[in-house]
Structures are given as structure tokens and as C-alpha cells.
LOPA-814046 format. One record per residue (C-alpha): residue number from 1; residue in one letter; x, z, y. Coordinates in nm, 4 decimals. Layout:
N
+-----+----+----------+----------+----------+
!   i ! aa !       c1 !       c3 !       c2 !
+-----+----+----------+----------+----------+
! NUM !  a !        X !        Z !        Y !
...
+-----+----+----------+----------+----------+
//
This chain:
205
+-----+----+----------+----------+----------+
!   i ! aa !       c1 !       c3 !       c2 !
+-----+----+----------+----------+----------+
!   1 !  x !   0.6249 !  -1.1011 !  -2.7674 !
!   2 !  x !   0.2985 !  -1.1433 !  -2.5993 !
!   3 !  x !   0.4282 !  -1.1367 !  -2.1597 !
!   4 !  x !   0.1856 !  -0.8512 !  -2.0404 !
!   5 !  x !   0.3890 !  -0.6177 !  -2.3392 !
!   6 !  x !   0.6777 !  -0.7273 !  -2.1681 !
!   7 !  x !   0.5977 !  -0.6904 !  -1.8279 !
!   8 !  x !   0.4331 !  -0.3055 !  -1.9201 !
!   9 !  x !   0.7294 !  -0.2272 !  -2.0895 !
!  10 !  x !   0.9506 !  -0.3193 !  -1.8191 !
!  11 !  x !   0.6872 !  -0.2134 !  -1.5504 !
!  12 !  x !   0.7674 !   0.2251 !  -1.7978 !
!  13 !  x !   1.1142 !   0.1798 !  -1.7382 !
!  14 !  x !   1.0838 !   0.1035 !  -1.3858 !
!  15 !  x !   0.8709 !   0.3967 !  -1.3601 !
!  16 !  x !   1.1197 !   0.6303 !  -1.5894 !
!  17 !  x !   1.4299 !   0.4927 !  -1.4220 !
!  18 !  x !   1.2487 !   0.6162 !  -1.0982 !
!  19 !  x !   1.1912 !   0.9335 !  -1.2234 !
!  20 !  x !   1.5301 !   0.9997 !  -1.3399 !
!  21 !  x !   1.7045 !   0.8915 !  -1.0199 !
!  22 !  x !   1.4276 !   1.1254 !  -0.8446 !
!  23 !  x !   1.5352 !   1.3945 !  -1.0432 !
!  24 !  x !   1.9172 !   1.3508 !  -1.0395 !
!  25 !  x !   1.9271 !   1.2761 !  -0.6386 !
!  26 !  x !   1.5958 !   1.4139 !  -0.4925 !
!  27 !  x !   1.6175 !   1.7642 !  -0.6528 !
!  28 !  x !   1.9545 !   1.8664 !  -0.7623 !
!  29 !  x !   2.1761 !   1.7124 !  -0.5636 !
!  30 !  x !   1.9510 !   1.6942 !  -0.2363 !
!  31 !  x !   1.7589 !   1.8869 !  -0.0851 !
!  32 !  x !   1.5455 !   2.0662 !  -0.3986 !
!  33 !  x !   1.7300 !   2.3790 !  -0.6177 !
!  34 !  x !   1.7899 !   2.3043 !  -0.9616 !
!  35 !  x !   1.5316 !   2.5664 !  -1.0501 !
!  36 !  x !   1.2578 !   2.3735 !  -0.8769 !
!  37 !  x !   1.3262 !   2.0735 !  -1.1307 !
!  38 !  x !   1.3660 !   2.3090 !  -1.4132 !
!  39 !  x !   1.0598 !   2.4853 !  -1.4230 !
!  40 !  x !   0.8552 !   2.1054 !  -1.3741 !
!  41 !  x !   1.0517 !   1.9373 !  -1.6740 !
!  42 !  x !   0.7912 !   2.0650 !  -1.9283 !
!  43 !  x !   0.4914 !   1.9889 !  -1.6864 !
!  44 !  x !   0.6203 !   1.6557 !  -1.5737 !
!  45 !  x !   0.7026 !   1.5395 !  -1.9375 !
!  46 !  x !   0.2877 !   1.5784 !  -2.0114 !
!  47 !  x !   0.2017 !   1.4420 !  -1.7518 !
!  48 !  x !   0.3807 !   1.1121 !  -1.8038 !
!  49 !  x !   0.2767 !   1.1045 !  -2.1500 !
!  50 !  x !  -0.0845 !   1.1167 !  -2.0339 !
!  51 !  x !  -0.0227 !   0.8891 !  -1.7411 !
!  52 !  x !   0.1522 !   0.6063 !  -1.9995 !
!  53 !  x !  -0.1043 !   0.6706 !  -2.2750 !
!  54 !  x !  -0.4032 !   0.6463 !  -2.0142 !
!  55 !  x !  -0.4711 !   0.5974 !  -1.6406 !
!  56 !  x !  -0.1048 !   0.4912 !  -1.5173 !
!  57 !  x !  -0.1121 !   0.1815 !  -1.8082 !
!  58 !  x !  -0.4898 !   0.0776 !  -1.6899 !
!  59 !  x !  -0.3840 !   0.0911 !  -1.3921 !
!  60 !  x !  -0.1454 !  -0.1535 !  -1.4202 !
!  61 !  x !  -0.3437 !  -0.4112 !  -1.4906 !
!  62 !  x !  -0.4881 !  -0.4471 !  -1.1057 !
!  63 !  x !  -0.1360 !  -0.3367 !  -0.9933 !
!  64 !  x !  -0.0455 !  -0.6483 !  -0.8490 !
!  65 !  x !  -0.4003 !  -0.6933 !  -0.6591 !
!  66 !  x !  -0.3961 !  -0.3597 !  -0.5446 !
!  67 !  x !  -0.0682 !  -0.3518 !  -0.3574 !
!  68 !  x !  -0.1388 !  -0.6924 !  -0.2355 !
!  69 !  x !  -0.1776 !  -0.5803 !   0.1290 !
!  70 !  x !   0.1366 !  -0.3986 !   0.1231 !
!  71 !  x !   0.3673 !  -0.6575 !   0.0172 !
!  72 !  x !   0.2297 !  -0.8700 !   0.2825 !
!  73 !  x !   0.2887 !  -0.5922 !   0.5776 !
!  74 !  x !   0.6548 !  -0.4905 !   0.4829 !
!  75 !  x !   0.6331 !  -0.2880 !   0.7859 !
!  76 !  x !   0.4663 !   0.0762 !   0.8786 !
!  77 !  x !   0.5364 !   0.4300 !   0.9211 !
!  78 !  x !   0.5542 !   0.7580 !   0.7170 !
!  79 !  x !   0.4899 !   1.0494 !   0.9424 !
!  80 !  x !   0.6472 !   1.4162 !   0.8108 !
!  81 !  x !   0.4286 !   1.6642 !   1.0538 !
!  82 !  x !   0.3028 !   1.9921 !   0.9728 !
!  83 !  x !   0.3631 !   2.3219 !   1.0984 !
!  84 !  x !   0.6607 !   2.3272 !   0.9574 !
!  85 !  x !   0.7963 !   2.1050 !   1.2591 !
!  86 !  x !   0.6650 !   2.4537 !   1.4794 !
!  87 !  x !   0.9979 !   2.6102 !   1.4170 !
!  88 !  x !   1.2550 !   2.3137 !   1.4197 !
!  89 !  x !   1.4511 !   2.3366 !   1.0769 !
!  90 !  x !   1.5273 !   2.6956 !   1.2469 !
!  91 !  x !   1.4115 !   3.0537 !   1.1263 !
!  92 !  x !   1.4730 !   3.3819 !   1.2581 !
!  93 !  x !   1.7496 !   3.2657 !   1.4601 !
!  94 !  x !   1.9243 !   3.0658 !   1.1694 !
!  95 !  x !   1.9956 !   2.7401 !   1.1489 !
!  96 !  x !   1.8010 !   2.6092 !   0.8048 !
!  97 !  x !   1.9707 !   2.3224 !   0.6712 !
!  98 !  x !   1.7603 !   2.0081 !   0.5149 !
!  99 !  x !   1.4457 !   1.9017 !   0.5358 !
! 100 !  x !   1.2534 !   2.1053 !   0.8125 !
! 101 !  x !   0.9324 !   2.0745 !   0.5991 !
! 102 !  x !   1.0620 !   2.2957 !   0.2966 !
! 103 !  x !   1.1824 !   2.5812 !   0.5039 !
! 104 !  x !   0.8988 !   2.8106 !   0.3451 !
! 105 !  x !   1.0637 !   2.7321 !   0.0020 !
! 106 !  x !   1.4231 !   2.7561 !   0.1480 !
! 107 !  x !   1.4137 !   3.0628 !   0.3211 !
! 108 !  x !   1.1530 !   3.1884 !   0.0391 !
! 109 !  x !   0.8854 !   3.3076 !   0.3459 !
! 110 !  x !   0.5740 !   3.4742 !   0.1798 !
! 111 !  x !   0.2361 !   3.3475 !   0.2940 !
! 112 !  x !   0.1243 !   3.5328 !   0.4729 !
! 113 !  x !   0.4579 !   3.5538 !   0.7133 !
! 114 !  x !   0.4350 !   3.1236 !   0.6861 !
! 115 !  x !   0.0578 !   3.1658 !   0.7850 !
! 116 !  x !   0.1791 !   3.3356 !   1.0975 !
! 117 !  x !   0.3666 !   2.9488 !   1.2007 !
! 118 !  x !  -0.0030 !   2.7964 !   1.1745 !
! 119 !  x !  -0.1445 !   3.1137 !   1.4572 !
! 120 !  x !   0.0892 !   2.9875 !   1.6761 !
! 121 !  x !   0.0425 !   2.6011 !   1.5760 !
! 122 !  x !  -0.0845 !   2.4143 !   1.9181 !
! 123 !  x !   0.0490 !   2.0357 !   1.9517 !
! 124 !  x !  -0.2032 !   2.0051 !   2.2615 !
! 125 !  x !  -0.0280 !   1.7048 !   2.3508 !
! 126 !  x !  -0.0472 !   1.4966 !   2.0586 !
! 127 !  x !  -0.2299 !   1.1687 !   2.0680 !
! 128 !  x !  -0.3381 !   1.0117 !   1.7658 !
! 129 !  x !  -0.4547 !   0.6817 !   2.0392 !
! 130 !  x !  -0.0697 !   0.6771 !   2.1431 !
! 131 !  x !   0.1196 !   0.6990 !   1.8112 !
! 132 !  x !  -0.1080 !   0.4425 !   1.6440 !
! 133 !  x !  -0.0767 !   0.1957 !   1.9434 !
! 134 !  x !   0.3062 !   0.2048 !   1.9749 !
! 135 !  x !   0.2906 !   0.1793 !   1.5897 !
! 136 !  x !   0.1220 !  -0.1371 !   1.6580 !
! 137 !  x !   0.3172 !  -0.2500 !   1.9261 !
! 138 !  x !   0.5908 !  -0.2224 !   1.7090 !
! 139 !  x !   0.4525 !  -0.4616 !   1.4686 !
! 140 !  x !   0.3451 !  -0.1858 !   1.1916 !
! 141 !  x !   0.0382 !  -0.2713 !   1.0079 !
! 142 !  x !  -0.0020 !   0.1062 !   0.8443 !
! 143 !  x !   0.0641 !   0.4426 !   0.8923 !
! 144 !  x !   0.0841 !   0.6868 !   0.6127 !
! 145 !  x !   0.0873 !   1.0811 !   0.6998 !
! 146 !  x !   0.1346 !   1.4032 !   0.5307 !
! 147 !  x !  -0.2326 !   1.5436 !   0.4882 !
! 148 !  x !  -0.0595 !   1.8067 !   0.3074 !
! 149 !  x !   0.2401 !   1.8656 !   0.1903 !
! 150 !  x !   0.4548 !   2.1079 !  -0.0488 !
! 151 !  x !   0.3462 !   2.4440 !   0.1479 !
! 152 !  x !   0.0210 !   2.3422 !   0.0582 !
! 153 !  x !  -0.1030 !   2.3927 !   0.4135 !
! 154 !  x !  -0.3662 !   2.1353 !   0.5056 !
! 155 !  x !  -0.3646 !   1.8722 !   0.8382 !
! 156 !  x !  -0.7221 !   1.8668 !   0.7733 !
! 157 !  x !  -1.0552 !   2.0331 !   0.7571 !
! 158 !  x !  -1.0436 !   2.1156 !   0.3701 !
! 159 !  x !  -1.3982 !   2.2161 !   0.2273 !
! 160 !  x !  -1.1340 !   2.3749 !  -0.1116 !
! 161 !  x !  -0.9337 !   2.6204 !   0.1109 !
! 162 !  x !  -0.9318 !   2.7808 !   0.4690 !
! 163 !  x !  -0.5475 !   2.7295 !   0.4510 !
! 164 !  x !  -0.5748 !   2.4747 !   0.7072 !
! 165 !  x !  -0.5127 !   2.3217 !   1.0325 !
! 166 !  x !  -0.9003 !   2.3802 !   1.1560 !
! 167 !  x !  -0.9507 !   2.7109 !   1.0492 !
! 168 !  x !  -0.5864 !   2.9263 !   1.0781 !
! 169 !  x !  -0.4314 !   2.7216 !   1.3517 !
! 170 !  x !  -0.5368 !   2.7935 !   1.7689 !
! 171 !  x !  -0.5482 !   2.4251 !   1.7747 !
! 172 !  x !  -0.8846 !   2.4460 !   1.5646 !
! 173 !  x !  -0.8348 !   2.0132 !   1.5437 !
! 174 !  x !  -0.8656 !   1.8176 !   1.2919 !
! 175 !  x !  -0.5686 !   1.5314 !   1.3089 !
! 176 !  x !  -0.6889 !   1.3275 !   1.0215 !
! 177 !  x !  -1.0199 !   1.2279 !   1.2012 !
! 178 !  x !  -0.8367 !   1.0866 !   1.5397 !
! 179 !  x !  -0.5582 !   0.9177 !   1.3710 !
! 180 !  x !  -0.8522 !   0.7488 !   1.1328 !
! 181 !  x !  -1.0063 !   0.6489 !   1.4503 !
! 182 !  x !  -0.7176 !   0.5124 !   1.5843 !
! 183 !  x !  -0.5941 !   0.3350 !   1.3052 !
! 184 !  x !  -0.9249 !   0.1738 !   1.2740 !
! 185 !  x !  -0.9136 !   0.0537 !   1.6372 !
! 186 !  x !  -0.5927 !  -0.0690 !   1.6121 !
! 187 !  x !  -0.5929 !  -0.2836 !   1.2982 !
! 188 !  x !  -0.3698 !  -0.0787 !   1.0909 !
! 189 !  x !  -0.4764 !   0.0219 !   0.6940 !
! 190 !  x !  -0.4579 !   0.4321 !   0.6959 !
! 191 !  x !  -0.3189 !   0.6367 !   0.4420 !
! 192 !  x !  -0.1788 !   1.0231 !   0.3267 !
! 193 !  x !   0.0612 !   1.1923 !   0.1117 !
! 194 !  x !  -0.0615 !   1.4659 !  -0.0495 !
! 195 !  x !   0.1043 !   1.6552 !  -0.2634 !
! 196 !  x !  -0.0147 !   1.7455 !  -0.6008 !
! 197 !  x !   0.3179 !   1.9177 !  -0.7990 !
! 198 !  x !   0.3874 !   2.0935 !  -0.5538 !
! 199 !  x !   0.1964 !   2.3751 !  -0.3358 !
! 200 !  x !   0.4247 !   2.6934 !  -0.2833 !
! 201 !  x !   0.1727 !   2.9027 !  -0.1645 !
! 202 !  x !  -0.0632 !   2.8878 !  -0.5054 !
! 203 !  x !   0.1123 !   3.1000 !  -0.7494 !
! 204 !  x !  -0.0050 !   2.8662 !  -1.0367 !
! 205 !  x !   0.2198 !   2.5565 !  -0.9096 !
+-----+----+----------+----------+----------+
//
């Protein structure tokens, strides 16, 4: 058997493996309801088909190149921070148990009520110059952060929505752009999770 065949095929059931143990550890037994998995089986089974039958098998082919850099830093940091981190893992006096940034989904808070966290959203002492340079200090060559996660509120200026940082928070700041700065001043490769299966607050996903 020709070796790229092999190394795709065992390349799709590294990728399914992951998926599975996501599934069985991530969702049901951590932190996610069952339902949450549930109601993404059919949705998640299309979208691997299209991903093996197009863009995730091209892809592979400058795999190796691509992740080059990585394997040779080892070393950075993922940053959880929206304003989700505003109230603690705590709401309305209770203590909310798991991650602090799926509270909206946990404690099923509408909108509008999880748009009031972002009014009263004002890190005025954050310091993207500070958390990059102690990240480098450390000996981290990249920083990843969550641009936006499951709520679906954006850390950024987002020309798509006003559901973000800039325009519904009295910070009125943009993050992204100083910690891009910083990173770029500092040596280390930038980067952001952004979450595409998820966004609570659009009633399509």
C-alpha cells in the first residue's frame, strides 16, 4: 500500500479516535449535558464527511509544514477570558459548578440578561504589554486566546455583529489589537479560538 494511504488513513483515525474521546469525556461525562452532544451528532457526522472527502484530506498534505513552528515551541499559553470571568463561576448568589465560561448555558441565562454581564464588563487594568512579556519571560513562544467563545460574545470589534466587547461593554476596547501588538513586540506567533459549533446566543446553533 502506497505510504501517504497509510499515513491518511492513520492520520482519520487519529482524528475519529479524537472525536470519540471528545465526545465520551468532554461532553457527557464533563462539563457539557448529554443533550448538547445529542442534538450535534447529526451536524457533526456531515461535517466530517465533508471535511474527510474535501478540505481536512488536502489539508493534510502541508500538515506537517504547517505545524512546523509549533512542534519546535512546545511551550505557550491558552487564555479562557471573556465576560464570563465578570461573575466568577458564580450567579445570583449560587455557586455554578464547572467551567466559568459556560455559565450562560448552565444556568440557561437569556441574552439579553447575559448581555447585561458585558454593561458592566470593565477590566481597566488589564495589560496586554504585561501578560505577553511574562509569557515571554517564561519562555512561551505563543499565546492563543478566546476571540470568542461558546456565548458567542466577541473580544473584538466584529464588523458581523454588535454583540461585542467594543460596542456593548463600558470598556469600549478592543483586546485583540493590544495583545497583537504585544505579541508582535515580544517575539511570540499570535493566535485565537473561535468557536464555530457552538454560539448559544444564535438560535440557529
Amino acid at each position: 500500500m502506497n505510504k501517504k494511504i497509510i499515513m491518511l488513513s492513520r492520520s482519520l483515525f487519529v482524528l475519529l479516535l479524537c472525536l470519540l474521546v471528545v465526545n465520551a469525556f468532554a461532553q457527557d461525562k464533563g462539563d457539557e449535558d448529554k443533550s448538547t452532544s445529542n442534538t450535534v451528532n447529526v451536524r457533526d457526522k456531515r461535517a466530517m464527511d465533508e471535511a474527510t472527502n474535501g478540505w481536512w484530506t488536502a489539508s493534510m498534505k502541508t500538515h506537517d509544514a504547517r505545524i512546523a513552528w509549533w512542534r519546535d515551541a512546545r511551550f505557550g499559553m491558552f487564555i479562557h477570558w471573556g465576560i464570563y470571568s465578570l461573575p466568577g463561576g458564580e450567579w445570583k448568589g449560587k455557586k455554578v459548578s464547572g467551567y466559568a465560561e459556560h455559565l450562560m448555558r448552565k444556568e440557561k441565562i437569556p441574552r439579553t440578561e447575559y448581555l447585561e454581564l458585558a454593561h458592566h464588563f470593565n477590566p481597566v487594568k488589564f495589560n496586554a504589554d504585561e501578560w505577553v512579556k511574562t509569557a515571554k519571560n517564561a519562555g512561551m513562544r505563543y499565546l492563543i486566546i478566546t476571540a470568542k467563545h461558546h456565548d458567542g460574545f466577541a473580544m473584538f470589534n466584529s464588523d458581523v455583529s454588535d454583540y461585542n466587547v467594543v460596542k456593548q461593554t463600558a470598556w469600549k476596547h478592543d483586546p485583540m489589537v493590544d495583545l497583537s501588538a504585544a505579541c508582535k513586540k515580544y517575539g511570540l506567533k499570535f493566535g485565537f479560538y473561535y468557536s464555530h459549533a457552538f454560539d448559544w446566543e444564535d438560535p440557529e446553533k
